[in-house]
C-alpha positions as CSV (number, residue, x, y, z in Angstrom):
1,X,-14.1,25.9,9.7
2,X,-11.0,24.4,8.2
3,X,-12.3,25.3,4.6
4,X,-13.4,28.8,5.5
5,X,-9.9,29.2,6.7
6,X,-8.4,27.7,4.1
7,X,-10.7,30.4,1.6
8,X,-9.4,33.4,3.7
9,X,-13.0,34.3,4.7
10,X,-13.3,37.5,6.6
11,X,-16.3,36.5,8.8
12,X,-16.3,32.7,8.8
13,X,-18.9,31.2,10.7
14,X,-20.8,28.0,11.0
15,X,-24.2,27.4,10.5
16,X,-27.1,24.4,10.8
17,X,-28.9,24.5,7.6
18,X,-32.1,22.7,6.1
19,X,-30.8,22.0,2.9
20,X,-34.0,19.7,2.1
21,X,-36.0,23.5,2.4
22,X,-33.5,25.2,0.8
23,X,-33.7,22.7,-2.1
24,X,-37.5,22.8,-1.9
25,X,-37.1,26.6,-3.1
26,X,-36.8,27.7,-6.5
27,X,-33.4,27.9,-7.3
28,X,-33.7,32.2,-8.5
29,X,-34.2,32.9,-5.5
30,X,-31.4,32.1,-3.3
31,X,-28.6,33.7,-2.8
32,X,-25.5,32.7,-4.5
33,X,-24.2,31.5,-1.9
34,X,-26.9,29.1,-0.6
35,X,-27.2,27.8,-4.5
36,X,-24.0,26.6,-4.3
37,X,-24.5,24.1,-1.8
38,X,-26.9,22.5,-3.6
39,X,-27.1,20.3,-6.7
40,X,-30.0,20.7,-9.6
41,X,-32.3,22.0,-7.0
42,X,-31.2,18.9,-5.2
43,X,-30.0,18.1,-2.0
44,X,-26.1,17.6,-1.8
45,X,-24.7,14.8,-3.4
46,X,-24.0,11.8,-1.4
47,X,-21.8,8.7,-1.9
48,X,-21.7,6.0,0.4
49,X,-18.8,3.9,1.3
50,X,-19.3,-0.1,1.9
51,X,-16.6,0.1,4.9
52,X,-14.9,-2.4,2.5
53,X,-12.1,-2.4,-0.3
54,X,-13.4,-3.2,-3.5
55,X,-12.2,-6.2,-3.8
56,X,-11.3,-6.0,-7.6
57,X,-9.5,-2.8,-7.5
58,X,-7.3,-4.5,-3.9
59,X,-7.1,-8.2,-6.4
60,X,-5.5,-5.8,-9.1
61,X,-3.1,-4.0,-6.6
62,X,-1.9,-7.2,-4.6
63,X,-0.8,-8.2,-8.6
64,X,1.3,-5.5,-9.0
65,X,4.7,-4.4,-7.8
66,X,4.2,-1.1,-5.3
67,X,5.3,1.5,-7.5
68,X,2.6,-0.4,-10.2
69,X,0.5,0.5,-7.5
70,X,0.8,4.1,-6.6
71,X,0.6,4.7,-10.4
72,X,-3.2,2.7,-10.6
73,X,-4.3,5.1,-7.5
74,X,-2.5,8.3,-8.8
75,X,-4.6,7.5,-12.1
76,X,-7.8,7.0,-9.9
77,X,-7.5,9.9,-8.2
78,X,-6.9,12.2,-11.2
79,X,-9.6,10.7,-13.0
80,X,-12.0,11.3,-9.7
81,X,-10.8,14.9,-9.2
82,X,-11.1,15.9,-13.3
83,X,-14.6,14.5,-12.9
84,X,-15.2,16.7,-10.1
85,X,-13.7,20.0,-11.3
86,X,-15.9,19.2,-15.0
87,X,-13.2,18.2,-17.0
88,X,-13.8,15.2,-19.2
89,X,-9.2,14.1,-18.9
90,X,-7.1,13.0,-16.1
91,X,-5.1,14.9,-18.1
92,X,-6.0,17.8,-16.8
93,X,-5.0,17.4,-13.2
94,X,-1.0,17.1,-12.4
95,X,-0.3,14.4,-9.6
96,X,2.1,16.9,-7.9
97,X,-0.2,20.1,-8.2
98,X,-2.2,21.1,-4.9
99,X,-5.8,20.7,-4.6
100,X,-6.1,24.5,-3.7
101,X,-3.6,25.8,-6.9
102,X,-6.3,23.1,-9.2
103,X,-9.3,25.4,-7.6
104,X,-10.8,22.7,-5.0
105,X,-13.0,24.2,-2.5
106,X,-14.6,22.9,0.8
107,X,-17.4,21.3,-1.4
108,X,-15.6,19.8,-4.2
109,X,-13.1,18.5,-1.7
110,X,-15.6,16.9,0.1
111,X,-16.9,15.3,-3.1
112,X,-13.9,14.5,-4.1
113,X,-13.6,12.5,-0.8
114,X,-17.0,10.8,-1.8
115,X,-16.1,9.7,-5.1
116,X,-13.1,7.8,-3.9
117,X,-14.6,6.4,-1.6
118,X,-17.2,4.7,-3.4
119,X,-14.2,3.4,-5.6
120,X,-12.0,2.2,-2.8
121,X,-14.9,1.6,-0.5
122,X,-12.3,3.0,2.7
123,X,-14.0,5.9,4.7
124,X,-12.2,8.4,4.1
125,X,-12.0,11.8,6.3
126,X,-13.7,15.0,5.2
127,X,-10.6,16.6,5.4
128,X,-8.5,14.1,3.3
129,X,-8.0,16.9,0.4
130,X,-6.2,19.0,3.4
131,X,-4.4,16.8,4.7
132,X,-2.8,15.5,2.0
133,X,-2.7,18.2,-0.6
134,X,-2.2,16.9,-3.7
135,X,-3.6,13.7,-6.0
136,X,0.3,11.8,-5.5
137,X,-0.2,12.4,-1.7
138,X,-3.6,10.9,-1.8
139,X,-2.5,8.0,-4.0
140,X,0.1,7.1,-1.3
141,X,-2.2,7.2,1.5
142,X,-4.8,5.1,-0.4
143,X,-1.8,2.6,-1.0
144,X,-1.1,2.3,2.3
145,X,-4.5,1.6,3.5
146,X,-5.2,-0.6,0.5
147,X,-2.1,-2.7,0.5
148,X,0.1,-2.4,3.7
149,X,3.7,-3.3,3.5
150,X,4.3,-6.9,4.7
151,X,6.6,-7.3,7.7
152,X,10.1,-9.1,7.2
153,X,9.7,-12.2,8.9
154,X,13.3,-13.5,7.8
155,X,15.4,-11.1,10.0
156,X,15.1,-13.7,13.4
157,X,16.4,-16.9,10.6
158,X,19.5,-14.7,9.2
159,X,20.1,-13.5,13.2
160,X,20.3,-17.2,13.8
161,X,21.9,-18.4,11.2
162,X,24.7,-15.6,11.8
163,X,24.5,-17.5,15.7
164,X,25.4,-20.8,13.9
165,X,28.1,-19.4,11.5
166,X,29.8,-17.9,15.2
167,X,29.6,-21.3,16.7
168,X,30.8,-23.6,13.8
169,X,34.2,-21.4,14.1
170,X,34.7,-22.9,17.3
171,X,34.8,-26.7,15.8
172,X,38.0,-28.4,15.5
173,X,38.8,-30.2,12.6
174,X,38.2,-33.6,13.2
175,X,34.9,-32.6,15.8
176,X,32.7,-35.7,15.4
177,X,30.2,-33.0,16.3
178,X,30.5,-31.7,12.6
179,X,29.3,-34.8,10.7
180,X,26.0,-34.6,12.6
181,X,25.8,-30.8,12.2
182,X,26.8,-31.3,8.6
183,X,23.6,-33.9,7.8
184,X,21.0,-31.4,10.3
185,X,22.1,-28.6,7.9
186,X,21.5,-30.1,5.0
187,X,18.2,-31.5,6.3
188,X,17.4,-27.7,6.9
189,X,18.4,-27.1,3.4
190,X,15.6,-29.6,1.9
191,X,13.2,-28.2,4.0
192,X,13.7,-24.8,2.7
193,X,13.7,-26.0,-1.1
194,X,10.5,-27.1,0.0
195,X,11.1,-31.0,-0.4
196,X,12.4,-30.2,-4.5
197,X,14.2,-33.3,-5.5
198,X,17.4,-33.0,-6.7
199,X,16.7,-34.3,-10.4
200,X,14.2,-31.4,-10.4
201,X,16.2,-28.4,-10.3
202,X,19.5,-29.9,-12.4
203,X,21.9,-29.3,-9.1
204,X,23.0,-32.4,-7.4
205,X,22.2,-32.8,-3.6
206,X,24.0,-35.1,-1.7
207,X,21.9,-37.5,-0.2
208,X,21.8,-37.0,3.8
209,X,23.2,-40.7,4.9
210,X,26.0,-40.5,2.1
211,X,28.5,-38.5,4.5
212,X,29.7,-36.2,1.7
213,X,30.4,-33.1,4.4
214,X,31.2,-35.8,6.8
215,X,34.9,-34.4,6.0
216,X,34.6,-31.3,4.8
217,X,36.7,-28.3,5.9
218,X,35.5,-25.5,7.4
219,X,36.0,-23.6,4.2
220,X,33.8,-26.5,2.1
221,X,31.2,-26.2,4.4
222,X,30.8,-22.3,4.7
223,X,31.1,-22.7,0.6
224,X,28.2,-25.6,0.7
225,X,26.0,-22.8,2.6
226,X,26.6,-20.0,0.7
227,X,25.9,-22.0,-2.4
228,X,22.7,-23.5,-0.9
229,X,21.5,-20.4,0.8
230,X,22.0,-17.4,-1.2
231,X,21.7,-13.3,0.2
């Protein structure tokens, strides 16, 4: 229905069909319009999907940066819909034209859908050609499916750590508290270097019994975790 709308149809209508009799028939004598839904006297073409990504094509993506990404997808699916519309170049079909303005139908959008699935091995919707209109749309949807955006996990650390840069202000100068606090930060430091020894990376550490913050001013210390913990 959304196709014969799509077409502008005067009398859309749908209709059960036997395309295995219709196919059984010599091709001369169908009408035009029954010919069309079938392939080389054939029954339509069918491709399956596996329900699963392919894993090379999602190992290739996860390599890539995300805008890498879209382009390997867009590329796919101009490749998939040339093939479709009998041209032998991806050149041929512009990321940002329509699907309807590149002469896509009900059929070869639905073959269209097929074909990428088999490649990406998602199940994709009949309807994915209309709903999103053009190969760049497609690519982006594929994307998302393919490779999902990772949540930030390192807001609640920087919320804290903002929690601990409010509560140091309040600790006087000579606050035995800071000397402890001093040697806790800086075993929080090591842990998020991993464990990296000092000699390692070139930058000299201060070992955590040697008191070096001990004494340090409020200014030295903001400066030793700014320097240790870069934005």
């Amino acid at each position: 229905m959304d196709a014969a709308c799509w077409h502008g149809a005067p009398h859309p209508a749908a209709v059960q069909l036997d395309l295995r009799t219709l196919a059984a028939r010599p091709a001369d004598t169908l009408p035009a319009l029954l010919r069309t839904l079938l392939d080389s006297g054939t029954t339509p073409r069918r491709t399956a999907a596996t329900g699963a990504p392919a894993a090379g094509l999602v190992t290739r993506l996860r390599a890539v940066p995300a805008e890498e990404q879209h382009r390997i997808l867009l590329t796919l699916v101009r490749t998939q819909a040339a093939a479709v519309l009998g041209h032998t170049d991806a050149g041929a079909v512009s990321g940002d034209t329509p699907f309807k303005d590149l002469g896509f139908d009900s059929l070869t959008g639905v073959e269209l859908r097929n074909r990428l699935a088999a490649a990406t091995g998602l199940r994709l919707p009949a309807t994915v050609v209309f709903r999103h209109p053009t190969p760049s749309a497609i690519a982006a949807e594929l994307c998302e499916q393919l490779c999902p955006a990772q949540p930030d996990t390192s807001a609640p650390a920087f919320d804290e750590l903002e929690r601990l840069e409010a509560a140091m202000a309040g600790l006087g100068a000579h606050d035995e508290a800071r000397g402890r606090l001093a040697k806790r930060l800086e075993a929080l430091l090591w842990r998020l270097s991993d464990g990296t020894p000092a000699e390692a990376t070139g930058e000299h550490r201060p070992a955590a019994d040697d008191g070096a913050l001990d004494s340090a001013s409020d200014d030295e210390l903001f400066e030793f975790i700014d320097r240790e913990l870069p934005s």
